[in-house]
C-alpha positions in Angstrom: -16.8 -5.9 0.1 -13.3 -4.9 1.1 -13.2 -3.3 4.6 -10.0 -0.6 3.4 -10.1 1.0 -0.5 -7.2 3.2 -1.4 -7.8 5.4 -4.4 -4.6 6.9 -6.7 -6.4 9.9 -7.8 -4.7 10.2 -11.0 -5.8 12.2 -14.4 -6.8 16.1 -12.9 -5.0 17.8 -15.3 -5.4 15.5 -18.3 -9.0 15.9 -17.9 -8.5 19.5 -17.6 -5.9 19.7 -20.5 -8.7 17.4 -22.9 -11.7 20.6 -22.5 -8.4 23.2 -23.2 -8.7 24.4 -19.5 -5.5 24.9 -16.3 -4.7 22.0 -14.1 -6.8 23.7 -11.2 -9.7 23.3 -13.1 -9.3 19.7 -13.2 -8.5 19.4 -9.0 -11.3 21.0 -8.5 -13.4 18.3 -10.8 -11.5 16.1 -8.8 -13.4 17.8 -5.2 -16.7 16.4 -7.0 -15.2 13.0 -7.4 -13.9 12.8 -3.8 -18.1 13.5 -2.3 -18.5 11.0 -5.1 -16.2 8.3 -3.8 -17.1 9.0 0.0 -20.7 8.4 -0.6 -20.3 5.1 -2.4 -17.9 3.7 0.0 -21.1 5.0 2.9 -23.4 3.2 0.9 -21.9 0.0 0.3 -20.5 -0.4 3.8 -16.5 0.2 3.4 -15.0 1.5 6.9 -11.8 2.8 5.2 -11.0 5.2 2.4 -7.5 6.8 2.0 -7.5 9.3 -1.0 -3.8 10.0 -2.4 -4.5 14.0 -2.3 -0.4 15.7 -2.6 2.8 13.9 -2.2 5.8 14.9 -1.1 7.1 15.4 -4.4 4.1 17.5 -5.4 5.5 20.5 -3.4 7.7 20.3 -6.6 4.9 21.8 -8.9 4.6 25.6 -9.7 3.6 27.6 -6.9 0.3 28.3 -8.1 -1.0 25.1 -8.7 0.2 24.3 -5.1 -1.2 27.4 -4.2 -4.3 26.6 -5.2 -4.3 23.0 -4.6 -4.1 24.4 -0.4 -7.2 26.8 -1.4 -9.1 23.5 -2.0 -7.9 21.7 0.7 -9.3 24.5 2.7 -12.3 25.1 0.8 -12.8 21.3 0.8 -12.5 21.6 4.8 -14.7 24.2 5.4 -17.6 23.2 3.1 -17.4 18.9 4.6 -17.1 19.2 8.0 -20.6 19.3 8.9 -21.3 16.9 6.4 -19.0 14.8 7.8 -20.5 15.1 11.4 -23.4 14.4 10.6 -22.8 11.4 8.7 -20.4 10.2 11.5 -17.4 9.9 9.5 -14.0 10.5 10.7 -11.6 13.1 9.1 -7.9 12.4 9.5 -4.7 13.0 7.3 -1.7 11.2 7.0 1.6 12.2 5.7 4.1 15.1 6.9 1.2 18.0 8.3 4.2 19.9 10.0 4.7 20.9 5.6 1.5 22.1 5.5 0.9 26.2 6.3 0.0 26.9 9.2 -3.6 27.9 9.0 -4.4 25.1 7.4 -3.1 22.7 9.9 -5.4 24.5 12.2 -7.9 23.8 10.0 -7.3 20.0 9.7 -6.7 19.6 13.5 -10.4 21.3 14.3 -11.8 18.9 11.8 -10.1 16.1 13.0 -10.8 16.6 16.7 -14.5 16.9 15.9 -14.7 13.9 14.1 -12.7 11.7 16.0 -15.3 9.6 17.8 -16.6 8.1 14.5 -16.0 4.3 13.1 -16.0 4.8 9.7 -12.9 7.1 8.5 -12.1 9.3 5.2 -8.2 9.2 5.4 -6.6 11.9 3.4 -2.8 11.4 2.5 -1.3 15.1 2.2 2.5 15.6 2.1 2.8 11.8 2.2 5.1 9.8 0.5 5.4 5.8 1.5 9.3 6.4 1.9 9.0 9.6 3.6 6.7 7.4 5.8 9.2 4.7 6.3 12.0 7.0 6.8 10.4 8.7 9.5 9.5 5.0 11.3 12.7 4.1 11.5 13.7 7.3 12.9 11.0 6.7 15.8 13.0 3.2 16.0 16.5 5.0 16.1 15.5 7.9 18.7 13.7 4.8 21.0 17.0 2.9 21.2 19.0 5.6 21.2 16.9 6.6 24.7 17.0 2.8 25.9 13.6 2.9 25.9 13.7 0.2 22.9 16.2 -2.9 23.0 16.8 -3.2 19.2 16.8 -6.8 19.3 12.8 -6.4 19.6 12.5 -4.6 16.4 10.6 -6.7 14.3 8.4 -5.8 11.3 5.4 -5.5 14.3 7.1 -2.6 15.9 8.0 -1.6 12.7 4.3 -1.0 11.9 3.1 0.7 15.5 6.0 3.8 14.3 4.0 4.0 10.9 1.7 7.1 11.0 -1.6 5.9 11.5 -0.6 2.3 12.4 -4.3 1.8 13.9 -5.5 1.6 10.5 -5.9 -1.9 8.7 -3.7 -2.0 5.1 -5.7 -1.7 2.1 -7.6 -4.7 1.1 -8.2 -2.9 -2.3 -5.7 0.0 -4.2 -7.5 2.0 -7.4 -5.3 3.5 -9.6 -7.6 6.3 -12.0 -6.2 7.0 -15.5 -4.8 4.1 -16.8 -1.0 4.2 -15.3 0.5 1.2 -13.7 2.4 2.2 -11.1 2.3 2.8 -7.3 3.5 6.4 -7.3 5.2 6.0 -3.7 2.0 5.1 -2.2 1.5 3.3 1.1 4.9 1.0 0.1 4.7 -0.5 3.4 1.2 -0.8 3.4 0.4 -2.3 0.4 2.6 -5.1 0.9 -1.0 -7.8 -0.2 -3.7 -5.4 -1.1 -5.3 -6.3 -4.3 -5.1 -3.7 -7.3 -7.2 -2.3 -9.7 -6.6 0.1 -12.5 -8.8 1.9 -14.7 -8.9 4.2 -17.7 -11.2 6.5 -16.0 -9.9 9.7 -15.0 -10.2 10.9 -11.7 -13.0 13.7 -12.4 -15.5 10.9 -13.8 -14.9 8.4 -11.7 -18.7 7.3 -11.1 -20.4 4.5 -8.3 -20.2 2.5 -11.4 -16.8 2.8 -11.3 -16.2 2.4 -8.0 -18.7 -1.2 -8.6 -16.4 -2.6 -11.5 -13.3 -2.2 -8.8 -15.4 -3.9 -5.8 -16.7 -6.6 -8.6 -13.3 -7.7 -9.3 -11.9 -7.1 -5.9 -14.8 -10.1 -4.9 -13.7 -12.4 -7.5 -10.1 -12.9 -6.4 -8.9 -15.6 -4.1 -6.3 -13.3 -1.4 -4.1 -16.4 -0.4 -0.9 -13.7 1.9 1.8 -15.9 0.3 0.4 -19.1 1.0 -1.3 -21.7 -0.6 -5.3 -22.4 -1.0 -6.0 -26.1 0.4 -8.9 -26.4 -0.9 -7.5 -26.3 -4.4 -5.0 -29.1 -3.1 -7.1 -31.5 -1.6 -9.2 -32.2 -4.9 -5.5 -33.8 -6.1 -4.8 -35.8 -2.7 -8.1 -37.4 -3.0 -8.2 -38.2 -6.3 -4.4 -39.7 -5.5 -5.9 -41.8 -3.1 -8.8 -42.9 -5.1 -6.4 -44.0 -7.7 -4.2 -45.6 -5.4 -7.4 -47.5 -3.8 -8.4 -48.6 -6.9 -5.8 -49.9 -8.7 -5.3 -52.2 -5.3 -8.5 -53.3 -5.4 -8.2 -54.4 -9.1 -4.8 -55.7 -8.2 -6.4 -57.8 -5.2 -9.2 -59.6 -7.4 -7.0 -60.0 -9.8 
C-alpha cells in the first residue's frame, strides 16, 4: 500500500457537460468524490493524500466559476472540520494561500490549527502550481544568501527540498490522473521526480473505492528501482555464468 497518493482531479465539468448541466455542478460532484477518496485512503491505511483542488492558472477561469469554486472550498471547510477531528486527520493546504480571499484563509488556518496534532494528513493543493512552487524555493535560496545566512556552495538538491512548501511531507509514492489525460498538469514537478502513475478513464465525480483499488492493485505490482538496477534480477545471470563456466571445466578436466 503506498504511504503518499496524489490524485489529478480531472473531468468536473465534462461530467457536468455529459447530463447538459454548468461546470459548478460538476465541482460540486467532485466534493462527494473527495469524502470518497478520504475514506478509502482511512480504510486502507494511506497516511498521505494530496488532492490537486485549483492551480495557479485556474484563477484564469471566469469569475464565477472561481467564485463558486471558493464557495465550495468554504462550504467544504465548514461542513469537514469536525469530521476531520474526530477522525484525527490533518487538514493542511499547499500552494500560494496569500491568493486566496481573505476570509477564507481564516477559514483554512482555524482548520489547520485544529487539526495539526494528527498523523495521518488530507493535503489540499490550492493556488498551487509545481513551478510557482519551485520559483518561490529558490527565492528562499536567493533571500538566505543574499542575508549570509546561506553559503551557496551548500545548496544542494537537499536544501533545495527543505525551501519546498510542505517539505516535511514524503513525495508521492503513487500520482492518479482521473479522466483519461496523460499529462502532469504542473503538478508536484519537483515532487514527483519517482512516484509511480496511474491514469484512468474515470471522471472525477465517479471515482469509486473500486477505483481507488485498481490504482493501489497496480501501484503493488510494480518493481520502484529510483534509477537503479534490481540485483536480484542480475544474479540469476552471474550464477548461471558460473555454472556454465564450472561445467564446461569439469567436462574439460575428464576429458
Amino acid at each position: 500500500m503506498p504511504r503518499h497518493i496524489a490524485i489529478i482531479m480531472d473531468g468536473n465539468g465534462r461530467w457536468a457537460k455529459k447530463r447538459m448541466n454548468i461546470r459548478l455542478f460538476g465541482h460540486r460532484a467532485g466534493a462527494e468524490a473527495v469524502r470518497r477518496a478520504m475514506d478509502c485512503c482511512r480504510r486502507h491505511g494511506v497516511q498521505y493524500l494530496t488532492l490537486y483542488a485549483f492551480s495557479t492558472e485556474n484563477w484564469s477561469r471566469p469569475k464565477d466559476e472561481v467564485d463558486g469554486l471558493m464557495n465550495l472550498l468554504r462550504k467544504f471547510l465548514r461542513d469537514n472540520e469536525r469530521e476531520l477531528i474526530e477522525k484525527e486527520c490533518r487538514f493542511r493546504v499547499m500552494g500560494r494561500k496569500a491568493d486566496l480571499p481573505e476570509d477564507l484563509q481564516a477559514q483554512i488556518a482555524q482548520v489547520e490549527d485544529a487539526t495539526k496534532g494528527f498523523e495521518q494528513q488530507l493535503i489540499v493543493c490550492l493556488s498551487y502550481g509545481g513551478r510557482a512552487e519551485i520559483v518561490d524555493a529558490a527565492r528562499r535560496l536567493a533571500d538566505e544568501a543574499r542575508s549570509g545566512t546561506l553559503d551557496p556552495a551548500a545548496i544542494d538538491e537537499a536544501a533545495f527540498a527543505a525551501r519546498m512548501y510542505l517539505p516535511d511531507v514524503p513525495d508521492p509514492d503513487l500520482i492518479i490522473r482521473t479522466s483519461g489525460e496523460l499529462r502532469l498538469s504542473n503538478f508536484l514537478l519537483w515532487e514527483c521526480a519517482y512516484s509511480e502513475l496511474f491514469v484512468t478513464d474515470t471522471l472525477w465525480p465517479d471515482f469509486s473505492e473500486k477505483d481507488f483499488l485498481e490504482a493501489v492493485a497496480s501501484f503493488a505490482k510494480r518493481k520502484r528501482r529510483f534509477g537503479g538496477l534490481d540485483a536480484s534480477a542480475t544474479k540469476p545471470q552471474i550464477s548461471d555464468s558460473k555454472s556454465q563456466i564450472s561445467k564446461s571445466s569439469d567436462t574439460e578436466g575428464a576429458t
